[in-house]
N, C-alpha and C positions, 0 to 999 in steps of 0.2 A: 127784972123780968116779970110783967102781967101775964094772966089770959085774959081774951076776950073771945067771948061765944064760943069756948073750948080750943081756941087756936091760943097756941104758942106764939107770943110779938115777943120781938126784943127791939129795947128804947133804947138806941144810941147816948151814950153818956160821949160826946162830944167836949168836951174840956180836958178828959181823963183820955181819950184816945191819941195811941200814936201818932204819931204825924204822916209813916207809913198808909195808914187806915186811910185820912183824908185823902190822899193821893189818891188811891184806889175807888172813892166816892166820886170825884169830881171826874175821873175817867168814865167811870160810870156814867154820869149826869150827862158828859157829854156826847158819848156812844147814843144813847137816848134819845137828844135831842136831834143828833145827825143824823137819825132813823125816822124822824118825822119831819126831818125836809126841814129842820131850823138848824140855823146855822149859827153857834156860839159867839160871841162877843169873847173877841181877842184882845191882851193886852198891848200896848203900844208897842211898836215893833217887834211885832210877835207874828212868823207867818205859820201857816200849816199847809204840806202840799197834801193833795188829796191822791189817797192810790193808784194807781194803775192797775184797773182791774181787766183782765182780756179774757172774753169770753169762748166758756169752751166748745169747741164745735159740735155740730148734733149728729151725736152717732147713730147708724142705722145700721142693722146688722145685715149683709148679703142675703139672708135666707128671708127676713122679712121684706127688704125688699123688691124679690124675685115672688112671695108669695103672694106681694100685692100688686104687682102687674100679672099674674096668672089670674088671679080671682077679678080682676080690672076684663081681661080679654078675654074672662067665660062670659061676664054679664055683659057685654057690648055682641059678641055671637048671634045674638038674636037681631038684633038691630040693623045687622046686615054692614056693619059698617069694616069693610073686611081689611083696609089699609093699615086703621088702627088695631084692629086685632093680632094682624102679622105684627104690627111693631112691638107692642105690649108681649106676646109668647116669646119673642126671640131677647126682649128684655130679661123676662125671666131664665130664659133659656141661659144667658149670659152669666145671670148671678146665682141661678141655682145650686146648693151643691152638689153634688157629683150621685147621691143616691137617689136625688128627686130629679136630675133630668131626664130619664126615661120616662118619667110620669107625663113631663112638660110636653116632652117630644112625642110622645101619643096622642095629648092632647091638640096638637099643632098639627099634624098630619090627620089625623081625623076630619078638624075644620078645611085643610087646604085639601080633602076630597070631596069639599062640598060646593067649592069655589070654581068660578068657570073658566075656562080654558083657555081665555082673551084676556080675561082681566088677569090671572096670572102671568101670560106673555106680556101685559104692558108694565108690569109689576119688575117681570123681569130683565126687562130692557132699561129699567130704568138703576141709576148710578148711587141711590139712597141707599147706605150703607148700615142701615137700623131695619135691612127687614131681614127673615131668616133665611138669604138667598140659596144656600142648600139646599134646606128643606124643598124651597119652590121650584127648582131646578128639577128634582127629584122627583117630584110629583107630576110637573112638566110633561118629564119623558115616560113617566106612567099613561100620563092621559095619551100623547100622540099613539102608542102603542096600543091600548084601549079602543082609540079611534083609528084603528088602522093603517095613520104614517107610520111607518114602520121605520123610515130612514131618517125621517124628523126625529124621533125616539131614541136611534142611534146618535144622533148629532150631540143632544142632548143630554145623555147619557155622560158622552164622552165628554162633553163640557164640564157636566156634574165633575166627571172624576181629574179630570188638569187643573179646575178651580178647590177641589175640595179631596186631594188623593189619602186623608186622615180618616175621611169619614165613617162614621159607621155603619152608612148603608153600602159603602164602597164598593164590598164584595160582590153585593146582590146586583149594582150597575154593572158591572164585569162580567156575569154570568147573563146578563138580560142583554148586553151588548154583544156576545155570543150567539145567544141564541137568536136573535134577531136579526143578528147574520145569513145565519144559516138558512131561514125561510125566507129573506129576503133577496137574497141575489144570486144569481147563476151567471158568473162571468163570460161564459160563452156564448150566450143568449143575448142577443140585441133586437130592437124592435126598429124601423123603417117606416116613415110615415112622408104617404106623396101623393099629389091630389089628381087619384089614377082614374077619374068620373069630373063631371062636372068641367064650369067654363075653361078650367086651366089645366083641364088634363094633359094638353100638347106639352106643359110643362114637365108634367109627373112623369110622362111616356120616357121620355129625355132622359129623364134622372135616373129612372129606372134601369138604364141599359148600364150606365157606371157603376150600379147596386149590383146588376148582375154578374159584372165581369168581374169585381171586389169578392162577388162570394166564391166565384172559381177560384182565383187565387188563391182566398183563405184554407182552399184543401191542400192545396202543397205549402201552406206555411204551418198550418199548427197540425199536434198529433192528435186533436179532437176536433170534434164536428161542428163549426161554427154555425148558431144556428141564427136564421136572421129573420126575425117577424115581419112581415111588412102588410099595415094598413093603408086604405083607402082613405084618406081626408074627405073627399068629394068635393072639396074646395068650400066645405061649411064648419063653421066655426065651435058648431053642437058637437056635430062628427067627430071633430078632431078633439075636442074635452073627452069623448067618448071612447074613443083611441087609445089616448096615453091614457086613461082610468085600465081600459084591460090590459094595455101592455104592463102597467105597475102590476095589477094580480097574475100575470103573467113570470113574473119577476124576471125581466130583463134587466141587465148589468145599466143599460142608456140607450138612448133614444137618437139614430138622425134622423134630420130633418124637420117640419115641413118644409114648404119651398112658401108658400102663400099663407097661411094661415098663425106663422106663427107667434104671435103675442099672445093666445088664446093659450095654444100647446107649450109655449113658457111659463108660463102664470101656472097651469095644472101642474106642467113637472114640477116644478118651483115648490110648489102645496104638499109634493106627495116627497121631495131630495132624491127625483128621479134627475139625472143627466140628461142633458139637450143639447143637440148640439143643429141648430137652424141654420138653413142655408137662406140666409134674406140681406137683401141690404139696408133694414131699421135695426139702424145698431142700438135702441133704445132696449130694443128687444133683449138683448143678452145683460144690461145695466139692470135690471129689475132682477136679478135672482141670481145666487153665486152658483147655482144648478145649472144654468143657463147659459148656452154659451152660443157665437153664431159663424158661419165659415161662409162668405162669401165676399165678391167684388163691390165695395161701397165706393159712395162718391168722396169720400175721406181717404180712402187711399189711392183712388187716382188722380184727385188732384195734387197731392202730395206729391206722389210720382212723378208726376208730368214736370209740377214747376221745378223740380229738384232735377230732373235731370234736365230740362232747359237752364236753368240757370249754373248749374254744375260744369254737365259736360260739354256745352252747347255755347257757354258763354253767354248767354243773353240776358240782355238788364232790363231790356222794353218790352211790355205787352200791349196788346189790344186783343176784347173781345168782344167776338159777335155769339151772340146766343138767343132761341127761339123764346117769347114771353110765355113761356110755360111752369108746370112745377121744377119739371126735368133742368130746362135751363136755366133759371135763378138759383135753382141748386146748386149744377156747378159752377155757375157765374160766380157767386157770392165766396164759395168756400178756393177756389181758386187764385181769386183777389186778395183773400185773405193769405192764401200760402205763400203768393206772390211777393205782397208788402213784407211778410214775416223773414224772407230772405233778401232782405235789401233793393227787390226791382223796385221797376215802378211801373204804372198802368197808364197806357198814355188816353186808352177810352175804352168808354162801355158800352155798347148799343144792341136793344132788343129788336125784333119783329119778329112779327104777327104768324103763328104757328100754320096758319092755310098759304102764305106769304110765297110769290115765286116769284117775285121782281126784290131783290135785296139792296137796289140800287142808292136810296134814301139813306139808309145804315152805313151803308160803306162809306156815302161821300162824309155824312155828320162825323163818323172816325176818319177820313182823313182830314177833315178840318182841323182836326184837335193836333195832331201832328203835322200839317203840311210845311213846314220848315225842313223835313226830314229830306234829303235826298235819293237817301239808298234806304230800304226797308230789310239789307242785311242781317242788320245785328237787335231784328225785331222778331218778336213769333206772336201770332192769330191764333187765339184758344177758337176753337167752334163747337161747343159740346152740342151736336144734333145727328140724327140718323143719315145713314148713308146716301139715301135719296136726297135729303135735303142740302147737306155737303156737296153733292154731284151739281147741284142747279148753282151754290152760290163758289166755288172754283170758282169757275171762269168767270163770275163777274166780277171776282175781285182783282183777275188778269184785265180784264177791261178798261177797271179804273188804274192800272198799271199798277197796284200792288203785286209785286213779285220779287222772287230772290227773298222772302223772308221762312220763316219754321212756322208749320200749318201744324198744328197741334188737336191730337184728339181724341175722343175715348174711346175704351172699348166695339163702342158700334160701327166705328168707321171701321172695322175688322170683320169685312165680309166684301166678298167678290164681287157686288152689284157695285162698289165705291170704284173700284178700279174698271169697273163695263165703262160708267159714266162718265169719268174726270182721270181717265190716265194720263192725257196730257198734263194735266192741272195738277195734280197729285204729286207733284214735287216738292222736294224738303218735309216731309210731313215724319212725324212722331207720335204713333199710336200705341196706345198702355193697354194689356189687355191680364189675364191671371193666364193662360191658357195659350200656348203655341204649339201644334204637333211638330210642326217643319224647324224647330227652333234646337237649342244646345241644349236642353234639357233630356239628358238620356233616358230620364223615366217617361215622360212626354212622350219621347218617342213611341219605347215600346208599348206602351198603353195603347198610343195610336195606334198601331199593328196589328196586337191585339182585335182594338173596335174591329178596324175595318176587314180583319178576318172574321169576325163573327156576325158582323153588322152587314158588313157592301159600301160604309157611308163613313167618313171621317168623323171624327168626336167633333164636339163644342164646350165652351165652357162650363156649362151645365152638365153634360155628362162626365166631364172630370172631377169637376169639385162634388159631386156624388159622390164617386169613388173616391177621392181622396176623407170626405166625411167621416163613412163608413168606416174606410182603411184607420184612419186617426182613432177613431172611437173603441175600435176591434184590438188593433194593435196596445192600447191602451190598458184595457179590461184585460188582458189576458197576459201582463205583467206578475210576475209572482207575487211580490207586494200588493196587489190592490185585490182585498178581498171584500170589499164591500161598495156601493154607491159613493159613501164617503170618499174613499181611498179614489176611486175612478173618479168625483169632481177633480180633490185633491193632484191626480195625475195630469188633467188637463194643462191645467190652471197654473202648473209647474215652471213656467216659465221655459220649456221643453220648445226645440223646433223640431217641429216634422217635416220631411224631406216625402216631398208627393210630386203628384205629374203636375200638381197648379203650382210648383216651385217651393220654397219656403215657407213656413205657415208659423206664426206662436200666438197662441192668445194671449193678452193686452190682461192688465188687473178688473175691466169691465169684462172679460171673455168673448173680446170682439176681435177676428182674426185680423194677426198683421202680416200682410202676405210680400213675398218680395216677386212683382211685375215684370211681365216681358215688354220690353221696348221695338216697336214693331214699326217700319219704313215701308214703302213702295218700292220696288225698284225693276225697270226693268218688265214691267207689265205682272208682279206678284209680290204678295207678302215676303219680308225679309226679316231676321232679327238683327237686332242693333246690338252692338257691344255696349259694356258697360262703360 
């Protein structure tokens, strides 16, 4: 044993050491050298396996990192960047533990009342399951209610709590959905909106009279006082946004009508989850909003009707159609043809002319070219979708060219007494679809009719029925014990429910476009007759 520079060495006497000792050196030596990446010289077959080292994972505790996506999505706050901010809070939110998520959750609703009311709805529509969809929801039906949708609020609400019924703001949506109730709907209150001014007033006049006689009724059905607002449209589009904006601060249950104007009046109700319920035949109208619904005779259910019952009860396989080159006729040209094929007929031709047209003779021969192999025109039917004047002229020129003995087929408008002044002789075999027959099997028909014409002088029409049947549908609906809000009254429509009204059977479609079940109307005998089913 030396020192050197006051340190203790000790000098290996190596000859005198155990053998033990040297082991322990040369493990040494080579621990050493396989820490600097050299690798010993082994004796001849001699292997060494090298460890299996498996490394251990990087632990990270929940609490840091929830703390570092919170302090991540304060300093982003400013930046405006509000996607990652929602993802980052609700991260934290996720991993917090249980004493700091009320911190989190302050801090998260604070920002999302900073956030604008579009970019949440597109936030919330969408299916990313990393944002804090509660909270957003939540906030949501703060702002509609803020902004005065009150039923949009409601909706929303009630979203919050069927997606989230644990939540902690649960209660506070439950009592807001009550009370939001309550100032917003008066079930017995309906609003009426009909274009009583302007170009299409002969319209409104019309409609008006089935509104009125609907509200007499309502006295001997219910034990309170139905009350029915009815606006002027004036047949302007301003107007009518203008309309359903007071009838909503009005707080009516829903809305019939317009008869004209209404994509405008759907789109508003739609904004505010007022109920609609338009008598129009643009069934796109009622597709744009589940508020929105529409009750009238479209060219979708009469051609339906039509080919369904020529080909059903009628037995026919073969078509031809003549129709005016207008909107009116390509419309039902094309959606006819289509009904046609879809039930295994077949179309033997198509031929237009010209909407001023009183010689139809060019049309008729080019259709019977197409078939002139035919002998008997029996087991054929002639769609004509055109007004009863124009029907009256082209009859008999298709007895001319000896087309006869087949089914004359037509819409609605051949359903007026000027069709039989003109073409009674001609007006044989014919099959007319209309929603509306007073003289027909329909026992409510009837007395409705009765009714009109005891109050009136003058027989209903289509339009004054399906008024009243509107209204009826809407009234009868809302004053259900279950539907105490807007909600509940879409909800009721939209039910899958038929109503039994004087235009027949009625149920809206998953678009809220009526399906109505048609009267099938003949000539016979110099006046309208109904057809059996």
């Amino acid at each position: 044993m030396k020192t050197r520079n006051n340190r203790l060495v000790v000098v290996p006497q190596l000859a005198v050491m155990p053998q033990v000792v040297v082991v322990l050196l040369l493990a040494v030596a080579l621990v050493m050298l396989t820490s600097c990446g050299v690798k010993p010289p082994l004796a001849p077959g001699v292997e060494i396996s090298e460890p299996q080292v498996e490394e251990a994972p990087a632990v990270v505790s929940e609490k840091t990192e929830a703390e570092t996506a919170f302090e991540l999505a304060q300093g982003l706050e400013e930046k405006g960047l509000v996607v990652d901010v929602l993802r980052l809070y609700a991260k934290a939110l996720k991993f917090a533990p249980e004493h700091e998520k009320d911190r989190v959750r302050s801090s998260l609703n604070r920002f999302l009342a900073t956030v604008d009311t579009a970019e949440l709805e597109g936030i919330a529509a969408s299916e990313d399951a990393s944002f804090p969809r509660a909270e957003i929801l939540y906030r949501l039906g703060l702002n509609y209610g803020s902004q005065g949708n009150n039923q949009l609020a409601i909706d929303t609400f009630v979203r919050f709590l069927q997606d989230h019924p644990d939540h902690q703001d649960g209660e506070n949506a439950r009592q807001l959905v009550l009370l939001l109730q309550e100032h917003l709907f008066k079930k017995n209150s309906v609003g009426c909106l009909l274009p009583l001014s302007g170009r299409f007033s002969i319209f409104g006049e019309r409609a008006l009279k089935g509104i009125e006689l609907a509200v007499q009724d309502f006295s001997n059905q219910y034990h309170v006082k139905i009350n029915v607002l009815i606006k002027d449209t004036r047949s302007d589009n301003d107007q009518t946004v203008t309309c359903v904006q007071e009838l909503a601060a009005e707080k009516v249950a829903g809305i019939a009508g317009p008869i004209i104007t209404a994509e405008v009046a759907g789109q508003t109700a739609q904004h505010l989850g007022l109920p609609l319920i338009a008598m129009t035949q643009k069934t796109q109208v009622a597709r744009d909003g589940e508020y929105v619904f529409s009750n009238f005779l479209t060219p979708e259910i009469q051609t339906q009707a039509l080919a369904s019952y020529a080909s059903r009860m009628l037995q026919v396989k073969k078509f031809a159609i003549l129709y005016p080159d207008d909107r009116y006729g390509r419309t039902y040209m094309n959606l006819f043809m289509d009904k046609v094929i879809e039930m295994g007929g077949e179309i033997l031709g198509a031929e237009s002319y010209g909407k001023d047209q009183t010689d139809f003779s060019d049309a008729i021969k080019k259709l019977t070219r197409q078939f002139s192999r035919q002998s008997s025109f029996a087991s054929t039917a002639f769609f004509i979708p055109d007004s009863p004047g124009k029907v009256g002229m082209i009859l008999p020129q298709l007895a001319y060219h000896d087309i006869t003995g087949c089914y004359l087929l037509g819409t609605n408008l051949w359903h007026d007494d000027s069709l039989i002044t003109s073409a009674k002789k001609y007006a044989v075999n014919t099959v007319i679809t209309d929603g509306f027959f007073a003289n027909g099997m329909n026992l409510k028909a009837k007395a409705f009719a009765e009714r009109f014409r005891s109050l009136y002088g003058e027989d209903p029409g289509f339009l004054e029925a399906v008024a009243y049947d509107t209204l009826t549908m809407l009234v009868q609906t809302a004053m259900e014990p279950g539907v105490n809000s807007r909600a509940d009254l879409r909800a009721g429509l939209s039910d899958k429910r038929v109503f039994e009204g004087v235009t027949g059977r009625t149920m809206f479609d998953p678009d809220g476009n009526a399906q109505k079940e048609l009267v099938f109307i003949t000539i016979k005998q110099g006046e309208f007759r109904e057809l059996s089913r």
